[in-house]
C-alpha atoms as one frame of an Amber mdcrd trajectory, in Angstrom:
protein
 106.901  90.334 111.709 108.335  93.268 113.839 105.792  95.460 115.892 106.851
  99.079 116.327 105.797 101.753 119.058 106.421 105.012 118.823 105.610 107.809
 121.761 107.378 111.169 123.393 105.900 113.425 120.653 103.615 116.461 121.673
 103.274 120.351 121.362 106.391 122.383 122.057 106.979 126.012 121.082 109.550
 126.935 118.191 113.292 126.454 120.382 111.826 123.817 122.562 113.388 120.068
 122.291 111.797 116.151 122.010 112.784 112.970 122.487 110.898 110.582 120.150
 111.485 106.661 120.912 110.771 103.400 119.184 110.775 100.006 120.743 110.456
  96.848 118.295 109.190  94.025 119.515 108.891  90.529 117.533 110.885  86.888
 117.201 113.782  85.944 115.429 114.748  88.930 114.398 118.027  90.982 113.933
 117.391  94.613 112.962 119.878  95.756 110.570 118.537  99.663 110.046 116.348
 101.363 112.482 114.931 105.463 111.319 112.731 108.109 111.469 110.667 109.575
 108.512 108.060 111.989 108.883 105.282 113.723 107.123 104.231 117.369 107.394
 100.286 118.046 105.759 100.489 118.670 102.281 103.738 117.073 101.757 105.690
 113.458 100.994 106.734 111.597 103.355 110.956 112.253 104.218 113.578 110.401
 106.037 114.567 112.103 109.002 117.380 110.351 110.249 118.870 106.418 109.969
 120.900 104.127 111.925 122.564 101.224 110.488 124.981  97.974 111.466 127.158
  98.996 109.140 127.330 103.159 108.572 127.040 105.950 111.014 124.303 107.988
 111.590 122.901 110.171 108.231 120.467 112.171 108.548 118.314 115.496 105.816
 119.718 118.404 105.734 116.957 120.273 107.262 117.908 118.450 110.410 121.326
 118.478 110.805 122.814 119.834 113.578 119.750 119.873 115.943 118.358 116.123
 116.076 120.576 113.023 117.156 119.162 109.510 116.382 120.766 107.162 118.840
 120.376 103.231 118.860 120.221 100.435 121.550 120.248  97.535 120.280 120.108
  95.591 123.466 116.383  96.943 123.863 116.145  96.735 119.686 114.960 100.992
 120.814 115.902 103.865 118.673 115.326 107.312 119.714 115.625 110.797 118.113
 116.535 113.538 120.485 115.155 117.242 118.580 116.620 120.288 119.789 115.710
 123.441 118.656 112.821 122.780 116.672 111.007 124.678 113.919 107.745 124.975
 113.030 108.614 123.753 109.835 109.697 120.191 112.075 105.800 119.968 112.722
 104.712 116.378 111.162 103.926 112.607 111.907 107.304 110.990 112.777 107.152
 107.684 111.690 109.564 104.804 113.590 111.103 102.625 111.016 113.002  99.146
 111.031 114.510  97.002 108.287 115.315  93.024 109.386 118.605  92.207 108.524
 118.469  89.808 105.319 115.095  90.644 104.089 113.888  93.381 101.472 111.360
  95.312 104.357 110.678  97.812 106.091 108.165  97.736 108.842 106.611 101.312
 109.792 104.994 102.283 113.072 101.877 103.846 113.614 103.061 107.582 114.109
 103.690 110.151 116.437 102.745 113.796 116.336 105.151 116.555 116.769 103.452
 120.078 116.614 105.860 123.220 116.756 104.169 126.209 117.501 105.996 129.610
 116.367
């Protein structure tokens, strides 16, 4: 079982930047993907951004060039750094991690992110 926490999200106006993070917590575990997907009302749920042992960074369209997902594995922490964010950004981000060798995913509980134009 891994435990995820997400926090740094918040109101910022349209321009502004936000630095999400996610620390995983657990035992015996070796995280082979770590991500962000997030859900704006009225819509499905999208990956954001994803870090894996094996690729580089990918992340939507919609994002890139403005938010960085970075990884420490040390702390098994991923963050996502947004920079000059939309209103159309506004959403739950949800913190996600996949176990290396097993078929799941484990989600967080959510953070809000709220871009005001």
């Amino acid at each position: 079982q891994v435990h995820l926490v997400e926090s740094g999200g918040g109101l910022v106006q349209a321009g502004g930047s936000l630095r999400l993070s996610c620390a995983a917590s657990g035992s015996n575990f070796r995280l082979r993907a770590m991500g962000w997907s997030r859900q704006a009302p009225g819509k499905q749920r999208e990956l954001v951004a994803i870090v894996t042992n094996d690729d580089g960074p990918k992340y939507a369209d919609s994002v890139k060039g403005r938010f960085t997902i970075s990884r420490d594995n040390a702390k098994n922490t991923v963050y996502l750094q947004m920079n000059s964010l939309e209103p159309e950004d506004t959403a739950v981000y949800y913190c996600t991690a996949s176990p290396a060798g097993i078929s799941v995913t484990y989600w967080g509980q959510g953070t809000q992110v709220i871009v005001s134009s």
